[in-house]
N, C-alpha and C positions, 0 to 999 in steps of 0.2 A: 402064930400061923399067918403067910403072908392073903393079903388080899388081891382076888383077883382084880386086874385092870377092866377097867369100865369098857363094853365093844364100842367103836365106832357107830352101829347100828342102832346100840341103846343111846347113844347121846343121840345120834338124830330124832329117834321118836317118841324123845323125851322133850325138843324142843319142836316139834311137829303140835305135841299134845298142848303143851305153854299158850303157842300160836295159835291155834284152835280153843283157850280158855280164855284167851283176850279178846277174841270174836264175838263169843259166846255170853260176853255180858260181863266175867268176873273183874273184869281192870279193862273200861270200853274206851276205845280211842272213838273219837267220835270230831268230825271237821267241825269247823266253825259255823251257825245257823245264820251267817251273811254274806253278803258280797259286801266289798268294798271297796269303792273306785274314789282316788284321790287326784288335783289337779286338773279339777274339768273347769273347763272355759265356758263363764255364760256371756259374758263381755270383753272387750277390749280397750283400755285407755290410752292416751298418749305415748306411754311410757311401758305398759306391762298390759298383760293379759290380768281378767277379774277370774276369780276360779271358785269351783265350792269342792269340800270331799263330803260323798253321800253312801250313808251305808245304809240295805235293805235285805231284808229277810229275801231268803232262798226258797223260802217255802211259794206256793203260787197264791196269787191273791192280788187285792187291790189298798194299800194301804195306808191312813192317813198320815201326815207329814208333819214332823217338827224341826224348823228351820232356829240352830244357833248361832247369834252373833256374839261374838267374845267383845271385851275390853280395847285387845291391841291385836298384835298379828295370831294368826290361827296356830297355837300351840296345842300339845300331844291331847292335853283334856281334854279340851272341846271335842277334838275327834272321839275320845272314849264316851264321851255323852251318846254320838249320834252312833257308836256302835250299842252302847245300854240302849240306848233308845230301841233299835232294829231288834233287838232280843226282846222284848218287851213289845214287839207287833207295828212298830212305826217304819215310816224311813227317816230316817235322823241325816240332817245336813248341816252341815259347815259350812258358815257364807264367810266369804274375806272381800272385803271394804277399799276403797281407799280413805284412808289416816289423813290427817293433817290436809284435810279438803275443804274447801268452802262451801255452803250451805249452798245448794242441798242436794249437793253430788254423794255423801258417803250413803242419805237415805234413798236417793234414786236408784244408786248403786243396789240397794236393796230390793227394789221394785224392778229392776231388772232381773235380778235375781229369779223371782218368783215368776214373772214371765217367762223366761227360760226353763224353770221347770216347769210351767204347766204344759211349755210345746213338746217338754220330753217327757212326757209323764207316765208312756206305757212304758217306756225303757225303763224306769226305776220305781213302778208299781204304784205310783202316786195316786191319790184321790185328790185332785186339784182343787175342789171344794171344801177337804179338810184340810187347811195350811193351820199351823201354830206357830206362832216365833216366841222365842225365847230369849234376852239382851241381857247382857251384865254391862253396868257401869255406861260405857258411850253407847257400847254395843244395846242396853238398854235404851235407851233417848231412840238410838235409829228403828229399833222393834216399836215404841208408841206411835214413832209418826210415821211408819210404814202401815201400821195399823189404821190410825186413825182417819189419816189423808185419805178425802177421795179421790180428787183429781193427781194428773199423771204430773212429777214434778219433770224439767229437764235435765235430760241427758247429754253430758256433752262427751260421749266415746260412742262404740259402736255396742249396741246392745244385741246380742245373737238371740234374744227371745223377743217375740212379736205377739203371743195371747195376753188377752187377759180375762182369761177366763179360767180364773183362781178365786179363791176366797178364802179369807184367815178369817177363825174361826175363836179363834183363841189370841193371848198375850200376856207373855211373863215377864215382869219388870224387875229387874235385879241393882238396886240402887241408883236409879235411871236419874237423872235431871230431866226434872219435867219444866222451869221455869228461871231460863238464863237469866231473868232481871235481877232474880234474887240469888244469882252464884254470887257471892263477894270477889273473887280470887279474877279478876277479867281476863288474863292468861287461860285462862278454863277454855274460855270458847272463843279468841281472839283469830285462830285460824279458820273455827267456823265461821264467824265474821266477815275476814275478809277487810273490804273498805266500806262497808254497807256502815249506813247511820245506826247508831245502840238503837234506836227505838224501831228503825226498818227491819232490824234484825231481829229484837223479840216480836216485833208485834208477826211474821209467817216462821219464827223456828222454834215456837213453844208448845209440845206436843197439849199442854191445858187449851187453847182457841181452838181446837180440833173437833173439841168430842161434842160427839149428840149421842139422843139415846139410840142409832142404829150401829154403835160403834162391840166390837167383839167383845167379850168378858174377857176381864182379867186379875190376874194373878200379881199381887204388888208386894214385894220382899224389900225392907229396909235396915242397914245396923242402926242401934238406936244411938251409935257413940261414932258413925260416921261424919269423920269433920274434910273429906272431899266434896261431897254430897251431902249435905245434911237435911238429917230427916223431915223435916218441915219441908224440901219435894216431893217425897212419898207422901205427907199429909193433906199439900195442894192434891195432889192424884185423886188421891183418897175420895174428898169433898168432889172436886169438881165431877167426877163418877156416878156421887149419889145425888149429888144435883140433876143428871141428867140421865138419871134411871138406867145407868148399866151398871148388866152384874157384874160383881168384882170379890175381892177380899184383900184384905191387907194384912199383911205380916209384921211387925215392928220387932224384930231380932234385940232381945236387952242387951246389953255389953256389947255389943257384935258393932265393928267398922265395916268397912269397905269391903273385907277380903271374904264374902258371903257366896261366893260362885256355886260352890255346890251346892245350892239349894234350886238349881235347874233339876237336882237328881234326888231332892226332895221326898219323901213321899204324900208332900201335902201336894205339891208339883204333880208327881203319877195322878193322882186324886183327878187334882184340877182337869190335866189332860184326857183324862178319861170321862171325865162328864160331858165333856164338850167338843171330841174328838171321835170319841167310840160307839 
């Protein structure tokens, strides 16, 4: 017996009903819960524009901030951080630095940073009050002593943010160098340097001379088989913390080197950020 051919009519409101079951919940398309704006200008250097990518929930609200500094130039992850982040109730941001700078342009770089978003803050939902940084590696060292430092260090580009009226709240160390004296390898920090005397230059670029007790909690992650950075920086952190009565915790990663980045995505990281953020 042949079969009848299927009507034109029935195929339409057969894919009519489909479109109307994917509405309806059973297979939900559903947009993305952020915005995402990348290559924004918070400064200007000689040579280039300083830029951050900043992603924030769509939902309305006012919401605290966690600012990432990466290792080197601003690669895909870091951006995937500050979109988990924005899913998870923050605005997560991208700062990009200048590299291969003299001290203490890559950390100013940073504090301009944060100026700049506190003057935009209703644009990207910001609570200027709750800033958090989070650094890996260099990008760590520039997170302690953006933290730490009270005074404003110099700038020498054009800084498009003018407040300061921010406050970081928080600070996550990602196998940071807290104490150039004791790097071995002097290539390490020879461009932070500069022409500055060894001793001119540890004694204002070691985020350890910084701290008192009014300085923010923080979050200290180390590989314990870290031979860039070795562990004995996170240690000094460590001590000098509870020496001067800030909260902290430290992490010491067994077997683990250098290549510890995602532990900005943590859940002892969420923890952190949330006790101190939320």
């Amino acid at each position: 017996m042949k079969r009848k051919p299927v009507s034109i009519s029935l195929l339409i409101a057969f894919l009519f009903l489909l479109v109307l079951g994917l509405q309806s919940g059973y297979c939900q398309l559903t947009e993305d819960p952020y915005i995402l704006e990348q290559g924004i200008a918070y400064g200007m250097s000689d040579v280039a524009k300083l830029t951050l990518n900043i992603a924030f929930p769509k939902t309305d609200g006012v919401f605290p901030c966690i600012v990432y500094i990466g290792w080197g130039v601003v690669a895909s992850y870091d951006t995937i951080a500050a979109i988990t982040a924005s899913e998870k109730g923050y605005v997560g941001v991208v700062h990009d630095y200048r590299r291969n700078a003299k001290f203490p342009i890559p950390v100013a770089d940073l504090k301009c940073a944060l100026s700049w978003l506190a003057d935009n803050s209703a644009r990207f939902k910001i609570d200027p009050k709750r800033i958090a940084l989070a650094g890996f590696h260099f990008g760590g060292y520039i997170a302690l002593m953006a933290a730490y430092t009270k005074a404003e260090l110099v700038h020498d580009s054009k800084c498009y943010g003018n407040s300061q009226n921010y406050k970081v709240v928080a600070v996550i160390s990602i196998a940071a160098p807290t104490d150039w004296s004791k790097i071995s390898d002097e290539t390490y920090y020879n461009t932070l340097r500069g022409e500055d005397n060894k001793q001119d230059f540890f004694s204002k670029s070691c985020p350890l001379d910084y701290i008192d007790s009014q300085d923010p909690p923080t979050l200290i992650f180390h590989g314990e088989i870290d031979k860039d950075t070795p562990a004995i920086q996170a240690e000094l952190l460590d001590k000098k913390l509870i020496q001067e009565g800030v909260p902290h915790k430290y992490v010491l990663l067994i077997d683990q080197d250098v290549h510890i980045m995602e532990q900005w995505q943590s859940d002892v990281a969420w923890e952190f950020l949330a006790n101190y953020l939320k």
